[in-house]
C-alpha positions as CSV (number, residue, x, y, z in Angstrom):
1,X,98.9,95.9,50.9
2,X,102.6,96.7,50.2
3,X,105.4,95.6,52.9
4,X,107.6,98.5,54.0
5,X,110.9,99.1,51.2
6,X,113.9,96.5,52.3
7,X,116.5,99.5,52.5
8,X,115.6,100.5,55.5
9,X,114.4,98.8,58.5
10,X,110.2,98.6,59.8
11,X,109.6,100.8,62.2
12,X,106.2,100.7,64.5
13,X,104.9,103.1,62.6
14,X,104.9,101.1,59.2
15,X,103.4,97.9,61.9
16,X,101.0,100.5,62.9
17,X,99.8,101.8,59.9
18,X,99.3,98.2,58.3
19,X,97.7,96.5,61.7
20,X,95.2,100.0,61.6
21,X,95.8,100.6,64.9
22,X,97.7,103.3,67.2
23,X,101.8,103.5,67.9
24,X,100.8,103.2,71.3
25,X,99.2,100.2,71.0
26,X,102.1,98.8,68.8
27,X,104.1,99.5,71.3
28,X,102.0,97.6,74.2
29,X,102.2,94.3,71.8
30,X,105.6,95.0,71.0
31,X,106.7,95.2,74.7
32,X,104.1,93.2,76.3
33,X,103.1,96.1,77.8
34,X,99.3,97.1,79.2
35,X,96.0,95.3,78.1
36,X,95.4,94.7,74.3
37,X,92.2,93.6,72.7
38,X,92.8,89.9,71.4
39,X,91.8,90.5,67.8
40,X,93.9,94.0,67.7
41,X,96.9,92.0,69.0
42,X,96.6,89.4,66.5
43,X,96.0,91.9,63.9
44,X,99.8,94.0,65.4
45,X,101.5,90.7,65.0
46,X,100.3,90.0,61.7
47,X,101.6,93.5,60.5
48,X,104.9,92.9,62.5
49,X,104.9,89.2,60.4
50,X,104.2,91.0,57.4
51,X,107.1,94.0,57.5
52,X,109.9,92.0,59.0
53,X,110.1,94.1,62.4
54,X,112.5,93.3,64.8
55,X,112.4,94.7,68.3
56,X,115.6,96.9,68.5
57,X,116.3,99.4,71.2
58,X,119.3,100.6,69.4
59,X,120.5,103.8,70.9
60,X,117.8,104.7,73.2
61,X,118.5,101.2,75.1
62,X,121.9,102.4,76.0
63,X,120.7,105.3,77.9
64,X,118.9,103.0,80.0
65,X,120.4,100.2,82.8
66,X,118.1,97.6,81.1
67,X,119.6,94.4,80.2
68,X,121.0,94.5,76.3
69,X,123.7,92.9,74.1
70,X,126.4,94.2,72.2
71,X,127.5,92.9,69.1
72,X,130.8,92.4,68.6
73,X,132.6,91.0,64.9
74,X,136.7,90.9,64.9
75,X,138.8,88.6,63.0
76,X,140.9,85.7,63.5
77,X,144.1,87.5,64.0
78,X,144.6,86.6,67.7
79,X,147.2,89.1,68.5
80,X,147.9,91.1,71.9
81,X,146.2,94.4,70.4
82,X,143.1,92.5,69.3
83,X,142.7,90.5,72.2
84,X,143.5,93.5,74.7
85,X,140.6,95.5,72.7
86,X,137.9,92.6,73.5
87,X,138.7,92.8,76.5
88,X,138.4,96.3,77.1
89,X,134.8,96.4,75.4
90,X,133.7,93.2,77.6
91,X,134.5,95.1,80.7
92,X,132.9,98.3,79.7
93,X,129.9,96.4,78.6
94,X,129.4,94.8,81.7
95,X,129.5,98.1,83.5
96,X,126.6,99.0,81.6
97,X,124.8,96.0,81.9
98,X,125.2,94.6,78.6
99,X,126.2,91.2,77.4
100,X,128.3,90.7,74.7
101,X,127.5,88.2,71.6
102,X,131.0,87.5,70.0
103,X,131.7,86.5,66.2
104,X,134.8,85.5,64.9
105,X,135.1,85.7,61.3
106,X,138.0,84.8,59.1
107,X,139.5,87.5,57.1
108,X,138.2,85.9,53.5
109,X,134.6,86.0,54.8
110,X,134.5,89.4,55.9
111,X,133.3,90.3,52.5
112,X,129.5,88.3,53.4
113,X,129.3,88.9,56.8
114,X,125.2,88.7,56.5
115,X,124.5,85.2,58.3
116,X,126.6,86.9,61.5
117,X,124.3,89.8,61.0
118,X,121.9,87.7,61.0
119,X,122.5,86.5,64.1
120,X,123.0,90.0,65.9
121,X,119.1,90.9,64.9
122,X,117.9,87.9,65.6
123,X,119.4,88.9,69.7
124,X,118.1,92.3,69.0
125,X,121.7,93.6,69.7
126,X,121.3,97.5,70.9
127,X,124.8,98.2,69.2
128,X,127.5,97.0,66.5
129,X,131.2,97.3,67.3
130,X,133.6,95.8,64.5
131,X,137.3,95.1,65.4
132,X,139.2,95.9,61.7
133,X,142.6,95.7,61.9
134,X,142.5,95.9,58.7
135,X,141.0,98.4,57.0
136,X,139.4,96.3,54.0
137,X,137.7,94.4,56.8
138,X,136.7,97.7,58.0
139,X,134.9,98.9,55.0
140,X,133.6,94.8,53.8
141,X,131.8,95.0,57.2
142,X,130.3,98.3,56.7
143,X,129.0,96.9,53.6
144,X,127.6,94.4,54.9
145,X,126.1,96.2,57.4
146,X,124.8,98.9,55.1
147,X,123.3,96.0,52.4
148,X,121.6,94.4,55.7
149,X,118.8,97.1,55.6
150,X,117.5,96.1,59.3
151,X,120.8,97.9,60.9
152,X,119.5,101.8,59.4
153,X,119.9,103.8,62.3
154,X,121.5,101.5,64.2
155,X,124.9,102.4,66.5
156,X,128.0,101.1,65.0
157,X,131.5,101.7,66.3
158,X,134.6,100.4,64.5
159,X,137.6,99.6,66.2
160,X,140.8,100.9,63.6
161,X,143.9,103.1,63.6
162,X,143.7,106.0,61.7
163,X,140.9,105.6,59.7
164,X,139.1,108.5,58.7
165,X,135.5,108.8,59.7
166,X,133.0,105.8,57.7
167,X,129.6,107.3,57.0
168,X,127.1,105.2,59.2
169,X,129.4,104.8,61.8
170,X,131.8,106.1,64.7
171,X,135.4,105.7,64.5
172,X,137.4,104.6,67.2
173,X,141.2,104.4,68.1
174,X,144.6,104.6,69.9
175,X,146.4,107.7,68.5
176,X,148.6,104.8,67.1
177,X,150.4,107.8,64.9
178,X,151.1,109.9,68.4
179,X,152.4,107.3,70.3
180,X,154.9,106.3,67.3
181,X,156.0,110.0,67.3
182,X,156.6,110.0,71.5
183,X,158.7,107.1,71.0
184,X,161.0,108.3,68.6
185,X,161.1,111.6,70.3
186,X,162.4,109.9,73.6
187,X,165.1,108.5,71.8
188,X,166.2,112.0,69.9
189,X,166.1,113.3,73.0
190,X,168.4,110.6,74.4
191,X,170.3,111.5,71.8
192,X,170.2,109.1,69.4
193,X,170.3,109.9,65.9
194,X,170.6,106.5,64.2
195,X,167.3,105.1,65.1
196,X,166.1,101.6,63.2
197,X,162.2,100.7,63.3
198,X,161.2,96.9,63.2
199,X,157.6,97.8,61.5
200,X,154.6,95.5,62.2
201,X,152.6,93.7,59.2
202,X,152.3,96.1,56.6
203,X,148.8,94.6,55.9
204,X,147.6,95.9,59.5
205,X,146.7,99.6,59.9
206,X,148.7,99.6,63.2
207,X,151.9,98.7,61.2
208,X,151.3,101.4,58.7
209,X,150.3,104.3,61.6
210,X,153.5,103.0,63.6
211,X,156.0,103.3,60.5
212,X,154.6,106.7,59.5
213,X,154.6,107.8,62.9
214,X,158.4,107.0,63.4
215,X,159.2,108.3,59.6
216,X,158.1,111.8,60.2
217,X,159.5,112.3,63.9
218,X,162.8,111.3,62.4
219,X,161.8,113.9,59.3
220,X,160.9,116.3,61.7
221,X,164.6,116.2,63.3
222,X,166.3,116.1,59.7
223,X,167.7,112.7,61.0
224,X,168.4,109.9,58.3
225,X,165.3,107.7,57.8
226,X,166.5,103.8,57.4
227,X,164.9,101.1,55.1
228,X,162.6,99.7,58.0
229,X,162.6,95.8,59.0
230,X,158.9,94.2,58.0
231,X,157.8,91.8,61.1
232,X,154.8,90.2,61.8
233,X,154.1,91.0,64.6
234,X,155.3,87.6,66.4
235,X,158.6,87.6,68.4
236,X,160.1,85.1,65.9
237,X,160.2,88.1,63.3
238,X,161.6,90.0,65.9
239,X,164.4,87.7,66.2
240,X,165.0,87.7,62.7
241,X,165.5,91.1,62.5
242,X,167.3,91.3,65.4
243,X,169.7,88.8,63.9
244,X,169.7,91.3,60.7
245,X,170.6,94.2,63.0
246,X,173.3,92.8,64.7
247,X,175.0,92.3,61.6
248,X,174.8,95.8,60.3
249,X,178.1,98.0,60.1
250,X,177.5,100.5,61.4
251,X,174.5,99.4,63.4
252,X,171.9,101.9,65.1
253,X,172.3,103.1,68.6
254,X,168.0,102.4,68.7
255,X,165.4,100.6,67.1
256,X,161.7,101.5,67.6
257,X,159.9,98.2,67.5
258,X,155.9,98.2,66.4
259,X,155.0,96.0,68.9
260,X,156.8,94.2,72.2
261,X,156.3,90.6,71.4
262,X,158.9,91.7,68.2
263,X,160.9,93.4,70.7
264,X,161.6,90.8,73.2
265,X,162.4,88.3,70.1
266,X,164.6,91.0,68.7
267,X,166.3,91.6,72.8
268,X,166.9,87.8,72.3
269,X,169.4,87.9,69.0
270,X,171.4,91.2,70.7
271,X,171.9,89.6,73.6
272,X,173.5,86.1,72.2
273,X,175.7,88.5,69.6
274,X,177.0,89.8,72.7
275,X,175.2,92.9,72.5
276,X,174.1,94.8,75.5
277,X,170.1,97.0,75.9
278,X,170.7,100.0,76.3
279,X,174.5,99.8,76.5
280,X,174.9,99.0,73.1
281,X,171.7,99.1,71.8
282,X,168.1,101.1,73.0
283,X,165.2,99.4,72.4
284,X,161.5,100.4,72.9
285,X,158.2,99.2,72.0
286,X,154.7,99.2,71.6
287,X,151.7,98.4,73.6
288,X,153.4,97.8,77.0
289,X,152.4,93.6,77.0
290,X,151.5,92.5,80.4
291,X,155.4,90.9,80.7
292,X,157.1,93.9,78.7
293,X,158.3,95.0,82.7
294,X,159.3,91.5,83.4
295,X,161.5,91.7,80.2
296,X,165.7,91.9,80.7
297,X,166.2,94.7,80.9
298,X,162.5,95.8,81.4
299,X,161.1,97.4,78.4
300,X,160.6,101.0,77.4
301,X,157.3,101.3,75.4
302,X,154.0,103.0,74.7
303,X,151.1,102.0,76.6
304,X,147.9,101.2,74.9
305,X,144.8,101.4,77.4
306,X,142.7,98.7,76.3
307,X,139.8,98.8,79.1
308,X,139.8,102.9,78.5
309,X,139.5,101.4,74.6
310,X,136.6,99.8,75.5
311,X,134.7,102.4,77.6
312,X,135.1,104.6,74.7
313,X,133.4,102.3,72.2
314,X,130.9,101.5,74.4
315,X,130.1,105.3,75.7
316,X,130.3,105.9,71.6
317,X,127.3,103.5,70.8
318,X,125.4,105.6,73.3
319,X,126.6,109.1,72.8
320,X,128.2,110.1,69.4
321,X,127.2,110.6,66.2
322,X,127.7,108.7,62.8
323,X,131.2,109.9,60.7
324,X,132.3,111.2,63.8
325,X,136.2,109.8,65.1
326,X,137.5,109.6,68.6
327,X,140.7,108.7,69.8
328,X,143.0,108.0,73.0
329,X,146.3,109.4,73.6
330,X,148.8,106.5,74.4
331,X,151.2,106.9,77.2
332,X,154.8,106.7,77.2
333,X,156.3,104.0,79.6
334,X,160.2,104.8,80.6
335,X,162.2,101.9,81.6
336,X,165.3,100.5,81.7
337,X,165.8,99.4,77.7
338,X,166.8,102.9,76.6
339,X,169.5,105.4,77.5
340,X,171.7,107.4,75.8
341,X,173.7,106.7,72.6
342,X,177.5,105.0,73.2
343,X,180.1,107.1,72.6
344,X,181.6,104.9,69.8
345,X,179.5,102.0,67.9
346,X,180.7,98.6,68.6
347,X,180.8,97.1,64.7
């Protein structure tokens, strides 16, 4: 007799029909559930041998308060955003009672992700959520995924900015773009019309979003759009092109920076050219970093709300449907590094 097609993953029905036996009774072996005949369980587990079943509650386990894992893959880029993300989804799975089964994978394996996989079905994860900054990790892992035939119908949430909806799976985000736009706008209406942006890796959705977001609220205002500065995200790239911007004639009266660590190293190369934030020079970020209020002066920025980050991927295993997208609206955090434009630049 024929095993069930690899595409798609055994179900109790295909156990059921090979073992010659009811659902029901599938399902007692399956969850060691009610009194089974000794020679009908033998034949269930056979069948189960013999199609490659795997007990998965997928979706339906969610619903429920019974103990489940979450599968979680990210990369090795061990940045604030990323890290703040994990986070969020750790919390929010322990609300729900679920563990979380973690895999780190480096950026030139995402392309054969199947041994991780592997892994997940062998701890009959209810749920897949991958952290892509970028968004060729995005789509190698949704290969992966969909060339793994025993995830079919399973829940997977991915974790990018601004990527359009993947078929087989939820998208989930900051509205990266918004808060880019909010930023910008403070400044403008500050006053400031000679705004600088210190962009994030080019390579990282985020860094795109940001750029884009800051390119068209300057557009929007008719308000000259710079060459940007290309960081890395690290405050030593920050500092860099702090250094850079200090040396322009004229310089801005503002720089939108992609991301705070950037903007404290940038803060640091103002400050020992004798140049003043805000007084000379507004500065705001991104994220809002645990210290960004600790920062001299502390830091305007946009908040990103990791736990409520998390909730949402979690609540979107459970609730939403595939090629769907969801997002959270950043908030805008006023403090003390912005203010209106000087009078006169200092050059």
């Amino acid at each position: 007799m024929s095993t069930t097609p690899s595409k798609r993953r055994p179900t109790l029905h295909d156990v059921a029909r090979l073992a010659g036996c009811s659902y029901q009774t599938v399902s007692r072996v399956v969850n060691d559930q009610g009194a089974v005949h000794p020679d009908t369980r033998e034949r269930v587990l056979s069948a189960i041998a013999e199609v490659g079943y795997r007990r998965n509650a997928a979706a339906a386990a969610l619903k429920t308060d019974r103990p489940g894992s979450i599968g979680v893959v990210t990369d090795s880029s061990w940045r604030y955003g990323p890290m703040g993300a994990l986070r969020g989804i750790e919390i929010a799975a322990r609300e729900v009672g679920k563990n979380v089964i973690l895999s780190v994978n480096d950026r030139d394996s995402f392309g054969s992700l199947q041994s991780t996989f592997d892994t997940f079905r062998d701890a009959y994860v209810d749920g897949l959520i991958v952290i892509a900054p970028l968004i060729r990790e995005a789509e190698l892992a949704l290969n992966s995924i969909e060339n793994s035939g025993w995830a079919s119908g399973l829940p997977i949430v991915v974790l990018a900015a601004d990527l359009t909806p993947l078929p087989h799976a939820v998208v989930v985000s900051e509205d990266q773009y918004e808060g880019s736009m909010r930023a910008v706008q403070h400044l403008i209406r500050l006053g400031h019309q000679d705004i600088a942006h210190v962009a994030g890796n080019q390579e990282w959705l985020e860094g795109q979003v940001r750029l884009n977001g800051w390119r068209d609220a300057l557009l929007a205002q008719d308000l000259p759009v710079p060459e940007p500065l290309i960081g890395d995200w690290t405050g030593e790239s920050g500092y860099q092109a702090g250094c850079r911007i200090a040396d322009l004639n004229p310089r801005p009266t503002a720089v939108f920076v992609a991301s705070d660590l950037m903007a404290l190293g940038l803060m640091r190369a103002l400050n020992e050219r004798g140049l003043r934030v805000p007084q000379d020079i507004s500065i705001i970020g991104f994220d809002d970093h645990e210290f960004a209020s600790q920062f001299d002066p502390p830091l305007t920025t946009v908040r990103q709300d990791f736990v409520a980050l998390g909730r949402l991927c979690v609540s979107s295993l459970q609730d939403s449907e595939p090629d769907a997208r969801h997002t959270i609206s950043p908030d805008l955090i006023i403090r003390k590094s912005t203010e209106a434009p000087p009078r006169s630049r200092i050059s």
